[in-house]
C-alpha positions in Angstrom: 22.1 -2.3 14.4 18.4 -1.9 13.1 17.6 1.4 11.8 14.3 2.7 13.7 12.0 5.6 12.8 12.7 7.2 16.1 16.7 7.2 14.8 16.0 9.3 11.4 16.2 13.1 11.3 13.4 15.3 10.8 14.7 18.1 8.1 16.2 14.8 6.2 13.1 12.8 6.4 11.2 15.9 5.2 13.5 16.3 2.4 13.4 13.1 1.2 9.7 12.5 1.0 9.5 16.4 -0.7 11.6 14.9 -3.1 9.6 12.1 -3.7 6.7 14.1 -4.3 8.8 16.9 -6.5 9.4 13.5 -8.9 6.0 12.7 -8.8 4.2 16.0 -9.6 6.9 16.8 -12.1 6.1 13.8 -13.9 2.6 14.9 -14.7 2.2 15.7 -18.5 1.0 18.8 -20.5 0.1 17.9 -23.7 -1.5 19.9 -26.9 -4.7 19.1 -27.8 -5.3 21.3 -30.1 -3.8 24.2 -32.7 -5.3 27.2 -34.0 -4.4 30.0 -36.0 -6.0 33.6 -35.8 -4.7 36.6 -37.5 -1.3 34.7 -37.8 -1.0 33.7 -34.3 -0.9 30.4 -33.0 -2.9 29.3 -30.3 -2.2 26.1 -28.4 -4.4 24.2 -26.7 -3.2 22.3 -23.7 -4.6 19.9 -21.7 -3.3 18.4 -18.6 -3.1 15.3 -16.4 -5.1 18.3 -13.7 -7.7 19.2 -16.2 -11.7 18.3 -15.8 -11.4 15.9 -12.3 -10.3 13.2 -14.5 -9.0 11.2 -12.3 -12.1 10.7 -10.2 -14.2 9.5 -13.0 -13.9 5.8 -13.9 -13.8 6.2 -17.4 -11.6 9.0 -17.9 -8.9 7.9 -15.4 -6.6 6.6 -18.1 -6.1 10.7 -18.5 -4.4 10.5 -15.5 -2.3 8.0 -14.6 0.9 10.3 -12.5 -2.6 11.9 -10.6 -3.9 8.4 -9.5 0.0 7.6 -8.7 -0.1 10.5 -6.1 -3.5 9.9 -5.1 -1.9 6.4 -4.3 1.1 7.8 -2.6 -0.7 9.7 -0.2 -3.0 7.3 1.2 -0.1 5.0 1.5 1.9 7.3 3.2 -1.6 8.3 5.9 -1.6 4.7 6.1 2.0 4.0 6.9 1.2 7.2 9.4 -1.6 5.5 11.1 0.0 2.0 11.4 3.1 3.0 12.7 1.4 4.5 15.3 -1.4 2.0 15.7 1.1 -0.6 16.1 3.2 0.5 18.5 1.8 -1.3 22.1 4.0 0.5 24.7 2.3 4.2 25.6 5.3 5.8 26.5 6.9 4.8 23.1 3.4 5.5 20.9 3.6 8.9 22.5 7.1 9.0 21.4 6.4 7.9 17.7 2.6 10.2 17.4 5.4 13.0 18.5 7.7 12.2 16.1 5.3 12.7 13.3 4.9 16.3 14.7 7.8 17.2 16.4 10.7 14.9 15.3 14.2 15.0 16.9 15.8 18.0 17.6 18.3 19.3 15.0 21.8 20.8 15.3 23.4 22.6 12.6 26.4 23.7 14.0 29.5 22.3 13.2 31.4 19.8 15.4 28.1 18.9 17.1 25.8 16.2 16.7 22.4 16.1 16.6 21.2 16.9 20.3 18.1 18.4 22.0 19.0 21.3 23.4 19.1 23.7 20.4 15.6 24.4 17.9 13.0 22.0 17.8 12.1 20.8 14.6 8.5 19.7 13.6 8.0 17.5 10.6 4.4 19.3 9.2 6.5 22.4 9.9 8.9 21.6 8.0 6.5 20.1 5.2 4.8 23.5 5.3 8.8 25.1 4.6 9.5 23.3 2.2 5.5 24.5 0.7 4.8 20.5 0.2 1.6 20.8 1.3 0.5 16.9 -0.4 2.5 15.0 2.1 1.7 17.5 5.3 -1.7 16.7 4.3 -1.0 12.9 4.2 0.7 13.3 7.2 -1.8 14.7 9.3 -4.7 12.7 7.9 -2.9 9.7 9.4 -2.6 11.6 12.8 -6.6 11.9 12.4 -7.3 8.3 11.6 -10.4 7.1 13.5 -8.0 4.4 14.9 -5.5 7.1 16.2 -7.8 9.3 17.2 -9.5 6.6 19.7 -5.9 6.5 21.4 -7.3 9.1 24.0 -4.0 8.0 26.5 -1.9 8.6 23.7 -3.0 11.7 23.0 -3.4 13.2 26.8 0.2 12.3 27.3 1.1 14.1 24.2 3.5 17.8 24.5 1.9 20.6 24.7 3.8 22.1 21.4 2.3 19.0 19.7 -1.0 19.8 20.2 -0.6 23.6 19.6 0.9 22.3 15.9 -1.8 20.0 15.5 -4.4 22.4 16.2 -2.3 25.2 14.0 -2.8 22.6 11.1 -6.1 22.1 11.9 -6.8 25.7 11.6 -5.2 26.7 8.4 -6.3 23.1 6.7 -10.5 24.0 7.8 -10.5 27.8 7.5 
């Protein structure tokens, strides 16, 4: 069988892409510019990939190549948000998928069971927001706020009440 987005856990999935990002931002480089001496002490000068907006300036954005590769990541990622959801023609099942993206399947932990829906609830920008990866929650939820999902009016009536309240919880710590 096919392997769907609706069959993957939340925790896992949240994991997976905070690992992805861990790589990413890890691989950002420090480097010394510079080395002075003062009354026998050394003073290094570092500068960093994060250093003087280089990446949004044309001509310095060679100074930040792993910045521009995150940049990248995260529009994809709003993107592949936005389009999944976009995509999908059924209501019932875009409804589904938009609450996937904030409140993903329901987790078990203890032993001898399976995943079922009758214990915690588990929300994937919660989760994001546990795990203090706050780059992909934000790619996340920019997706969710896509002009073209955004126009999905049905889609959204018909969403859960918890996904609103974590939508609008988002909203508030993101704008405040």
């Amino acid at each position: 069988e096919n392997l769907t987005f609706e069959d993957i856990d939340t925790l896992e999935l949240a994991r997976q892409i905070c690992l992805r990002d861990f790589r990413s931002f890890s691989a950002i480089q420090v480097r010394v510019c510079a080395i002075y001496t003062c009354d026998a002490n050394v003073i290094l000068v570092l500068a960093s990939e994060l250093l003087d907006g280089a990446w949004s300036k044309p001509k310095l954005q060679y100074r930040s190549p792993r910045v521009l590769e995150m940049i990248h990541d995260s529009n994809n990622m709003s993107n592949w948000v936005m389009s999944v959801i976009v995509k999908t023609v059924s209501l019932k099942k875009r409804v589904k998928i938009y609450t996937k993206f904030v409140s993903l399947a329901s987790v078990s932990y203890r032993k001898g069971h399976t995943n079922s829906t009758t214990n915690r609830c588990s929300y994937i920008i919660i989760e994001m927001l546990k795990l203090n990866n706050f780059h992909s929650m934000m790619s996340i939820y920019s997706g969710l706020c896509h002009y073209t999902v955004h126009r999905l009016k049905m889609t959204r009536e018909e969403l859960p009440a918890k996904s609103k309240q974590v939508s609008t919880y988002i909203w508030i710590i993101t704008y405040s």
